[in-house]
N, C-alpha and C positions, 0 to 999 in steps of 0.2 A: 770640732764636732760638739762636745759640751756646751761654746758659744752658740751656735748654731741652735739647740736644745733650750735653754736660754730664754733664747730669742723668741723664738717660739711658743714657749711657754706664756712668756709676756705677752704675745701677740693673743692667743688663747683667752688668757686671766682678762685680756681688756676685750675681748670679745664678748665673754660671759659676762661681766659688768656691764657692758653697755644693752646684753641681750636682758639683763635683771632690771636695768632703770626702763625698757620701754614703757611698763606701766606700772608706774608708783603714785604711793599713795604721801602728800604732801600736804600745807597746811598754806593758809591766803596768809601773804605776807603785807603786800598792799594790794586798794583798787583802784581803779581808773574807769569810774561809771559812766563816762562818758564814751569809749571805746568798748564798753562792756568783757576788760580783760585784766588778769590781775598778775601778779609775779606771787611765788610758793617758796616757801622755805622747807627744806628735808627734815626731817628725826634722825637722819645719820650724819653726826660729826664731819667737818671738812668740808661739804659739799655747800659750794656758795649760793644762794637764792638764786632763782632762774631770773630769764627775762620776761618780757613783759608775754601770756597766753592767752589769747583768746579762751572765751568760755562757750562749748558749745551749746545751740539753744534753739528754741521751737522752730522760729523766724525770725528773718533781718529785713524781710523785702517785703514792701507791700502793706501787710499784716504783721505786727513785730510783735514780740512778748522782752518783758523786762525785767529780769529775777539777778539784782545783784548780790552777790558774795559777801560776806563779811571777814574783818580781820580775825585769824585763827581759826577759823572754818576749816573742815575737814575735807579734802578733797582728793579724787581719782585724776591721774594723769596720765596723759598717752605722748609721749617722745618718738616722733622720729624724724629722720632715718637712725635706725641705731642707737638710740635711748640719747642723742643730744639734748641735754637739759634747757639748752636754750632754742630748741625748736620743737614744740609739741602744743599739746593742747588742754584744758582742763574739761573732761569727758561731765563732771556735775559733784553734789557735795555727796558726804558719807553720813549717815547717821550713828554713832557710838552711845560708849556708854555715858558720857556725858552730856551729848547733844541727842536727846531720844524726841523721837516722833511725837508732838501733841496729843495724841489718841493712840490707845490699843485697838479700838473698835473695825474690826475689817471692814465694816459696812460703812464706815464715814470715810468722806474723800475731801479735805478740804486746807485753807490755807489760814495761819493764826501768826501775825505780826508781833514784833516785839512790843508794843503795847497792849497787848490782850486783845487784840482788836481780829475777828474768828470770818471766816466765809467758807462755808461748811454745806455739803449734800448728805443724809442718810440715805443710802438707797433701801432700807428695811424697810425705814418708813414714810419712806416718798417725801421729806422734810428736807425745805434747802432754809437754812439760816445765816444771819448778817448779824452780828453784834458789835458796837462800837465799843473797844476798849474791855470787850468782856461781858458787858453787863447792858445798863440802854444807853443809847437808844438801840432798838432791837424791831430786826423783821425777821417775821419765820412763816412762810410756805410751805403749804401743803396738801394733799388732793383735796382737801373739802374746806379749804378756808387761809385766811392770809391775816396774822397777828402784827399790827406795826405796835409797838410800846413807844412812843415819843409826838410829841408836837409837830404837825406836820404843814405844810406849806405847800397850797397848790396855784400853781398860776396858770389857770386854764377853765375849761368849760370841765363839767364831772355830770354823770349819765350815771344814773341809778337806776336800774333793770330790772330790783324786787325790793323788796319791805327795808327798809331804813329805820333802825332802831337806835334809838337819843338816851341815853340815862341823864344828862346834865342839862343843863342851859344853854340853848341855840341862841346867837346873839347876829340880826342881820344890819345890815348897812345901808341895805338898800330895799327895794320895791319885791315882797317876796310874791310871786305870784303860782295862783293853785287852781290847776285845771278840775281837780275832782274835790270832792266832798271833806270837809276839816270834820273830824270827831274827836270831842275832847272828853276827857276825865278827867282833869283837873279845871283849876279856877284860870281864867284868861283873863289880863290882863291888857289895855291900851294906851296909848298916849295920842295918839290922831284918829284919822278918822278911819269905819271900817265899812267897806263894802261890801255890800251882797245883792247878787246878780239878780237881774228885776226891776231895780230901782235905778233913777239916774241925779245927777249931782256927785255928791262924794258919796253916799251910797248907793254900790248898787250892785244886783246879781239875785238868786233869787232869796225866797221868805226864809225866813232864818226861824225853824222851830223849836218849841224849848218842850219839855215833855218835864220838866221838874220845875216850873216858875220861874219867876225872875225877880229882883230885887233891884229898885232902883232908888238912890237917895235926892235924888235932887229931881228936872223934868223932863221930861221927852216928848222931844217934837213929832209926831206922826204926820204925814200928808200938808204938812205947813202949820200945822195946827199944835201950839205948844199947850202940854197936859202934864198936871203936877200930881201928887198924892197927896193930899190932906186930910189926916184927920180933923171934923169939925162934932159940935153939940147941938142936938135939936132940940129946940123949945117945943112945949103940949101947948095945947089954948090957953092953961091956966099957969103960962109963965114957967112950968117947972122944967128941968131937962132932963132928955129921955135916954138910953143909950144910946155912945159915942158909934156912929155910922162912917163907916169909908168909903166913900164910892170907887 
């Protein structure tokens, strides 16, 4: 009877263990990112590292998502039938007190890579941000505007739909051409030839007005006709000369 009692007991005690491992919390021991599954090592003594578990995840089919594990990551695990160590699954990681969440901020929802590298949404302030490494290059949207910080490279056609404001020096390659009206405030500059509509040969488009003079050091062809600036001295009858005249 005692054996019996025993027996039983035993039979009990490995019931309750095995009902206590269903869901334990374990630590990545390796990965295999390529089957996107890892094997866990326990924090209780004795118990040998699992086999190899899949990790569960967004998608596999179709549309997939890829968030691998790292070695000593903290993880939830589900075992069954019956808490078998080597059949279950890894449910996702834990946060502690070592491994804390990049932000406090309830209102930020986003992902930060072991190189500082951030993809981030405020929903407070409507702001979704890209940061490489931390710091630039850097995009950040948001309802009324879009900040890129870094050197950018477009290979395509680009469609500007309101006012285009330049602080620096535009520098082109090729043939720039302008359906409406150029106004300048500063000094302009050429090395070829400049057209304005009206005219034909290499100029041409229409009369180009100046409302503040012009300055020209050398001569200018009008209509075919080349015209210089010189100041010259006029002689009176009696040989003397008179003030210097420009025409």
């Amino acid at each position: 009877m005692i054996a019996i009692i025993k027996k039983l007991q035993k039979q009990m005690n490995d019931v309750t263990s095995r009902f206590q491992r269903i869901i334990s919390v374990a630590y990545v021991a390796e990965v295999d990112s390529e089957l996107h599954r890892v094997k866990v090592r326990f924090p209780s003594e004795g118990i040998p590292n699992s086999d190899w578990l899949p990790i569960v995840t967004g998608r596999s089919k179709g549309v997939k998502t890829s968030f691998n594990l790292q070695e000593d990551e903290q993880v939830l695990c589900l075992f069954i039938p019956w808490g078998d160590m080597n059949n279950g699954f890894v449910l996702g990681a834990l946060n502690n007190a070592k491994d804390k969440p990049y932000t406090n901020n309830p209102n930020k929802f986003g992902i930060m890579f072991t190189d500082g590298t951030l993809l981030e949404y405020d929903q407070e302030t409507q702001t979704g941000v890209l940061k490489i490494k931390g710091s630039t290059p850097s995009i950040q949207v948001g309802p009324d505007k879009t900040s890129i910080v870094s050197d950018v490279l477009i290979d395509g056609a680009v469609t500007v739909t309101k006012t285009l404001d330049v602080t620096k020096a535009v520098n082109f390659a090729d043939t720039l051409t302008v359906a409406g009206a150029v106004n300048g405030m500063q000094t302009a500059n050429f090395m070829g030839s400049v057209g304005a509509a009206g005219y034909s040969g290499p100029v041409s488009g229409a009369p180009a007005s100046m409302s503040s003079g012009m300055e020209v050091s050398m001569s200018a062809t009008i209509n075919g006709i080349k015209v210089s600036v010189d100041t010259h001295t006029h002689m009176d009858a009696e040989g003397r000369p008179t003030s210097p005249v420009t025409p």
